[in-house]
C-alpha positions as CSV (number, residue, x, y, z in Angstrom):
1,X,1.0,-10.1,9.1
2,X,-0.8,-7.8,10.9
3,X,-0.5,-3.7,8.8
4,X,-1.2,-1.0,11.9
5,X,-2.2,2.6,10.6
6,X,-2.0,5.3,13.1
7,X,-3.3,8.7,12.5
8,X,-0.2,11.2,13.9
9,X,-1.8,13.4,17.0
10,X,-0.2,16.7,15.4
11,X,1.7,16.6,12.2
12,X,3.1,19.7,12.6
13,X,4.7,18.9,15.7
14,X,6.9,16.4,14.5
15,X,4.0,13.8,15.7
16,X,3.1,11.8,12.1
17,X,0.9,9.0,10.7
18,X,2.8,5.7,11.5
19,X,3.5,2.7,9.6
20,X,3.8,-0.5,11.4
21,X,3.7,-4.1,10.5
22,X,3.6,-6.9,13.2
23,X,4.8,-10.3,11.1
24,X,3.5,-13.7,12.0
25,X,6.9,-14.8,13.5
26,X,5.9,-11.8,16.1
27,X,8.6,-9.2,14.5
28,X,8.4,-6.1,13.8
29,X,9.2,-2.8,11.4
30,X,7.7,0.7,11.1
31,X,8.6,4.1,10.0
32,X,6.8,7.5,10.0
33,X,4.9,8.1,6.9
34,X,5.0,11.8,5.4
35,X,1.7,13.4,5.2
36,X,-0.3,12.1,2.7
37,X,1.2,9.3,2.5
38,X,-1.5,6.2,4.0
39,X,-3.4,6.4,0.5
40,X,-0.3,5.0,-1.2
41,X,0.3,2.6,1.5
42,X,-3.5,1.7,1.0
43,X,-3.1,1.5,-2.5
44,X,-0.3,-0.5,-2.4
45,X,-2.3,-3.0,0.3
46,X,-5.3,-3.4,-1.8
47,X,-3.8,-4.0,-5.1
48,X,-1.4,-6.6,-3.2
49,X,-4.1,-8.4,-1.8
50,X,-6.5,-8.2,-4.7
51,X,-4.6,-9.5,-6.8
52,X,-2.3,-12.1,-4.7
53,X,1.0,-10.3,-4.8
54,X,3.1,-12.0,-2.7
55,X,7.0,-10.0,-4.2
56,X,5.8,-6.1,-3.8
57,X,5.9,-4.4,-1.0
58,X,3.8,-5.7,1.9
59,X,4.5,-9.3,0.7
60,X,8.4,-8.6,1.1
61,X,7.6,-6.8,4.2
62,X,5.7,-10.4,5.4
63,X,8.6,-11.9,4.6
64,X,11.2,-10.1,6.9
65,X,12.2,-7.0,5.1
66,X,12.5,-4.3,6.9
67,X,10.5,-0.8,5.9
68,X,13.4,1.6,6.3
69,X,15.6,-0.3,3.9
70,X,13.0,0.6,1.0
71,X,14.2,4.5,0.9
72,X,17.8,3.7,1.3
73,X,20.2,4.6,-1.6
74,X,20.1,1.4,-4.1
75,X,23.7,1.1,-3.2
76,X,23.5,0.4,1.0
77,X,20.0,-1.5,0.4
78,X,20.3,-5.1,1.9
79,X,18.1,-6.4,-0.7
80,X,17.2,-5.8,-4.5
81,X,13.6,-4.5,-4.9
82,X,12.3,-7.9,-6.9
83,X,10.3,-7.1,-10.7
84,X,7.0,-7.5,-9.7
85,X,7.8,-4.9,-6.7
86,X,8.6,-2.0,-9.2
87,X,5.8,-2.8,-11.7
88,X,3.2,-2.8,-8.9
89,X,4.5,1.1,-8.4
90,X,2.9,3.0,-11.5
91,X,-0.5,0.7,-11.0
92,X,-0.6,2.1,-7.5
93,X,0.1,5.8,-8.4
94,X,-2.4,5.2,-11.5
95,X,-5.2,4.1,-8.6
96,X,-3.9,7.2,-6.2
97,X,-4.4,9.4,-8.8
98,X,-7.9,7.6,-10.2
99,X,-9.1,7.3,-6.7
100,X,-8.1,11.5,-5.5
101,X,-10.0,12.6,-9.0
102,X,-13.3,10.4,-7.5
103,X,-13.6,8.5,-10.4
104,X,-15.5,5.4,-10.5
105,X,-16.4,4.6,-13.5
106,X,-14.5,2.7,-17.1
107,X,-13.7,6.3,-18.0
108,X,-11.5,6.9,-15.3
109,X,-7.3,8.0,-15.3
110,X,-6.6,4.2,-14.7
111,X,-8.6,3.5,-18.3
112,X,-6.6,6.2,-19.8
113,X,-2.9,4.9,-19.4
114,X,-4.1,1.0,-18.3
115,X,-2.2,-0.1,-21.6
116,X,1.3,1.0,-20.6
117,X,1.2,-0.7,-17.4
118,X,3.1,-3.7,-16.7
119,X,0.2,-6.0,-15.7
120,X,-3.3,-6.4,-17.0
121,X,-5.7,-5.7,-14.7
122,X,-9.4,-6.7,-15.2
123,X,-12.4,-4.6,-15.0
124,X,-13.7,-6.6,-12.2
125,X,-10.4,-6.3,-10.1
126,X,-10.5,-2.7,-11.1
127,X,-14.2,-2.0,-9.4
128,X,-12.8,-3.9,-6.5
129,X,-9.6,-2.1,-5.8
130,X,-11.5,1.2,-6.0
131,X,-14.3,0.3,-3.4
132,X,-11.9,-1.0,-1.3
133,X,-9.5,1.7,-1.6
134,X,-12.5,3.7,-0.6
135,X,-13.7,2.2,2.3
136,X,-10.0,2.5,3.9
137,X,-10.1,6.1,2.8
138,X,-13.2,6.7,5.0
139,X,-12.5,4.4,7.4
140,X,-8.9,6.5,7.9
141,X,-10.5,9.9,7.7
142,X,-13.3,8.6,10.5
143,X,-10.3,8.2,12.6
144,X,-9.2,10.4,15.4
145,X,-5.6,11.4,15.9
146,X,-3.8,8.9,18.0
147,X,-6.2,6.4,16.7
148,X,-5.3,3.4,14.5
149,X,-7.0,0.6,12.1
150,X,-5.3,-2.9,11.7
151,X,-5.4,-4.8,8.2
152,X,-4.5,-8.6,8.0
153,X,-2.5,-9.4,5.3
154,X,-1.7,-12.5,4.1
155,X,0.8,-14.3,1.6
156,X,-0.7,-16.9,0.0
157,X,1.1,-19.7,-0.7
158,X,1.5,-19.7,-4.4
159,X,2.8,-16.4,-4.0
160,X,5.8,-16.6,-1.7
């Protein structure tokens, strides 16, 4: 799957960051994403890949799910958001936070609550999910509005 980031020309005309994912069987789903919003969205991608996730939220999104149904009412949602989906969601607002404070080192927020998380993470898939965090941070801010950056993401087997 294909993950398309584009910077919105003027958020405050109704013209927003976009959200859109091209599958391998050649369809597609997108959505506006609310200001601020790509670092969680990058989060999200570079925990995913870094540790293989194939059940959170890109990997269900590879698999036909469609972006929208996420945000709808629990109730109306075609789908039940699978276990390893909702535990993935403190570790990425841990490494939002960790990441917007500019820490890099063991003493960081992630450290600090890393024992009530659902999932161990090591210190070497720690270091890099933060540089590669921060390499999509700089590459996003280098962009221009209307401009967008492509990730590859892919479900590895073992995961589906």
């Amino acid at each position: 799957m294909v993950i398309h980031f584009k910077k919105g020309k003027h958020q405050w005309k109704h013209k927003p960051d976009t959200l859109t994912c091209v599958r391998d069987d050649g369809s597609v789903t997108w959505t506006h994403l609310h200001r601020g919003f790509v670092r969680h969205d990058f989060a999200h991608y570079v925990i995913e890949t870094t540790l293989g996730l194939g059940n959170a939220f890109f990997g269900l999104v590879a698999k036909g799910y469609d972006i929208p149904d996420f945000n709808a009412p629990k109730s109306t949602r075609p789908f039940e958001i699978p276990i390893e989906a909702m535990n993935l969601e403190p570790v990425v607002a841990l490494l939002q936070a960790d990441s917007s404070d500019g820490e890099t080192g063991r003493d960081g927020l992630f450290e600090c609550h890393s024992a009530s998380l659902p999932m161990d993470i090591t210190d070497e898939q720690l270091k890099v999910m933060r540089q590669r965090l921060r390499v999509l941070l700089e590459r996003w801010r280098d962009l221009q509005p209307g401009e967008s950056m492509a990730l590859r993401f892919v479900v590895k087997p073992e995961n589906k």
